[in-house]
Structure formats: structure tokens, C-alpha cells
Residue, then its C-alpha position, 0 to 999 in steps of 0.5 A: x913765291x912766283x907760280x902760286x895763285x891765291x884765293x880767298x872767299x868773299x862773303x856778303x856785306x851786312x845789308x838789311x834787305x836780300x836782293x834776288x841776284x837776277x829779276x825778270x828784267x835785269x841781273x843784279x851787280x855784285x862788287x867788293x868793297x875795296x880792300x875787303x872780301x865783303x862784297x854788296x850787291x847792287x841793283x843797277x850799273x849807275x847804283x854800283x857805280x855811286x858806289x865807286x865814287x863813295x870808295x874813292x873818297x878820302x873821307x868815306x869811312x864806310x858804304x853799305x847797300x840796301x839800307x832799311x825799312x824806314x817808315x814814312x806815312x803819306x797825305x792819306x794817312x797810308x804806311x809805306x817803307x823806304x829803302x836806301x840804296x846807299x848808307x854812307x858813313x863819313x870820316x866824321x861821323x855823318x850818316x848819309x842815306x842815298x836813294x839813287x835813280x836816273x830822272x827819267x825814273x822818277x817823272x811823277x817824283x815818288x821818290x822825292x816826296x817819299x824823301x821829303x817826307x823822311x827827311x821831314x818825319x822820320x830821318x832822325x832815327x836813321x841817319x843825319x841827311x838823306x838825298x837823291x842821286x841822278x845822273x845830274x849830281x853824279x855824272x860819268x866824269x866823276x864815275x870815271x875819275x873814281x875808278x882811276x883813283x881806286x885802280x891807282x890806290x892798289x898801286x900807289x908809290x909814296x915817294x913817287x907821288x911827293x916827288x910829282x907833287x913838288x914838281x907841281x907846285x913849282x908851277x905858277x900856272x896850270x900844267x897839261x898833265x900829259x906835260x907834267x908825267x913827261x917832265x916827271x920821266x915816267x909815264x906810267x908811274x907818272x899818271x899812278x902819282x897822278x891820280x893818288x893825288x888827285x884823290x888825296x885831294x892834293x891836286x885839282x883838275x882845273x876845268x870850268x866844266x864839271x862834266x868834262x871827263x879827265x884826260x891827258x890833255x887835261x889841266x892840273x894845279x897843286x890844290x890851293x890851301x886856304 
């Protein structure tokens, strides 16, 4: 009924370690998982934000914060712990751990031979890969595109989206995408169909330029099966 407003509790996602919500330099990030109440805190904007980019792929099954302890014996013998910024689970059935940190955080790389040496010794009782997020490997064009896909996911029309999608692949070379909605007659649900699609991995933003953040003027082409 109209004039009702709605609430609902959002409790913590399971997580192995407690992060105090505020520390003498920042304040912690708290977001839900999208389409649950469950919600993770995060201990910096840019550990969020990978977050987001987990979210908005089709084959993510699951992302929990702050995954741990993983024990790792340094060159002297010395016991340390290791906790993962990200554990994310795939579709099928790979565990990936991620530490993430700007490079300008890890100049002596402490992190990677923390990493390297879990990988080495210790990965097998965790999960199947375990990496390092920078800025380099996810950069604000993919941050950008995740957010469109997960605010356009809330709002997805199936029929409108096949019927983009056939338009498309009627086209013999890449199409403008502010072009494309205008043919499609609306823009607002145009670019909705647009990006559902895009994170369903049915059409492609063609740049030579990964870094590129996608825009209007931005190329697209129904994504070729092999």
C-alpha cells in the first residue's frame, strides 16, 4: 500500500575477526550485501568498493570480509597471521582469498611475501588461490561499472532487455550507446537494459582502453560466443 514505509533489521555477516567501527585514523565502511540484510564492514573505501565489483558478477556466489587467521612462518622461523580482506566463493565452487591494498601501501612488500608464502605453505587449508588487489588490477572504471550493474540489477526488465539485445545484434559494427537507447525509444530504460546486460555478459564495452570509464558516447556490441 502507498504511504507505508518499510523497515527491516540488517544484521552482521559472519566474519572471523570484529573490526572496531572507528579507529584513530579513519572510520570503518559498512555496506549489505545486495539482496540480503546481512551487512560487512570494511576497513577502507577501495576494500568496499572490490567488494562492489565481487557483487556485480554473475558468477559470484558469495563475498565475506575479514577472513582468518591464516598462519604463515617467515625466513626466521617467526609465526605470523594473515587475514584476508576478501573471501570470495564462485559459481563453481573456487574459494578465492584477496588482500587488497593500494601499491603505495606495500613499498617494502610485506604483503606480498606474507602472500607468497601462504600460497607456498599454508593456502590448501583455506582456499584454492589467494592474491593481492591494487588499484592496478581493479581500477575506478571497473568500480564504476559494478555500481551501474547492481543499481540496474534492482531495476531489471527482462522483456526490455531481449528487446535491446536483438537490436543489437542486428548491428554489423559497434554502436554508440547513447545511439543505440535512442533507437531503442527510451532512454531510461534503454540504459537499465543496458547495463543488465552488460553485467550478464551479453554485451561488451569495446575500447582498447580498459582503464576507460564507460560513458554515453561509449561503443557496445552484443558479446561474441565462441
Amino acid at each position: 500500500m502507498l504511504g507505508i514505509t518499510l523497515y527491516y533489521d540488517v544484521v552482521p555477516a559472519p566474519a572471523a575477526r570484529k573490526v572496531a567501527l572507528k579507529s584513530n585514523a579513519s572510520c570503518r565502511i559498512l555496506m549489505c550485501a545486495p539482496g540480503t540484510n546481512q551487512y560487512l564492514v570494511f576497513e577502507s573505501l577501495f576494500e568496499r568498493d572490490c567488494a562492489v565489483v565481487f557483487w556485480a558478477m554473475k558468477n559470484v556466489r558469495s563475498v565475506e570480509a575479514q577472513y582468518g587467521p591464516i598462519e604463515w612462518t617467515d625466513a626466521d622461523g617467526v609465526v605470523h597471521e594473515h587475514w584476508a580482506d576478501l573471501r570470495v566463493v564462485y559459481d563453481n565452487g573456487e574459494v578465492v582469498l584477496y588482500s587488497v591494498r593500494p601499491t603505495d601501501r606495500d613499498k617494502r612488500g610485506r604483503l606480498k611475501a606474507a602472500v607468497k608464502s601462504i600460497r607456498n605453505h599454508a593456502l590448501k587449508y583455506h582456499a584454492h588461490r589467494i592474491e593481492i588487489l591494487t588499484e592496478k588490477v581493479v581500477s575506478k572504471a571497473d568500480i564504476y561499472q559494478a555500481r551501474e550493474i547492481l543499481s540496474a540489477r534492482r531495476l531489471k526488465n527482462s522483456p526490455d532487455c531481449a528487446r535491446l539485445l536483438d537490436l543489437l545484434t542486428t548491428k554489423t559494427t559497434p554502436v554508440r550507446a547513447f545511439e543505440l537507447v535512442d533507437e531503442f525509444g527510451c532512454e531510461g530504460s534503454g540504459m537499465i537494459a543496458l547495463w543488465n546486460l552488460m553485467g550478464d555478459g551479453l554485451v561488451e564495452h569495446v575500447t582498447h582502453d580498459k582503464s576507460l570509464t564507460f560513458e554515453p558516447v561509449s561503443f557496445v556490441r552484443a558479446r561474441r560466443m565462441n
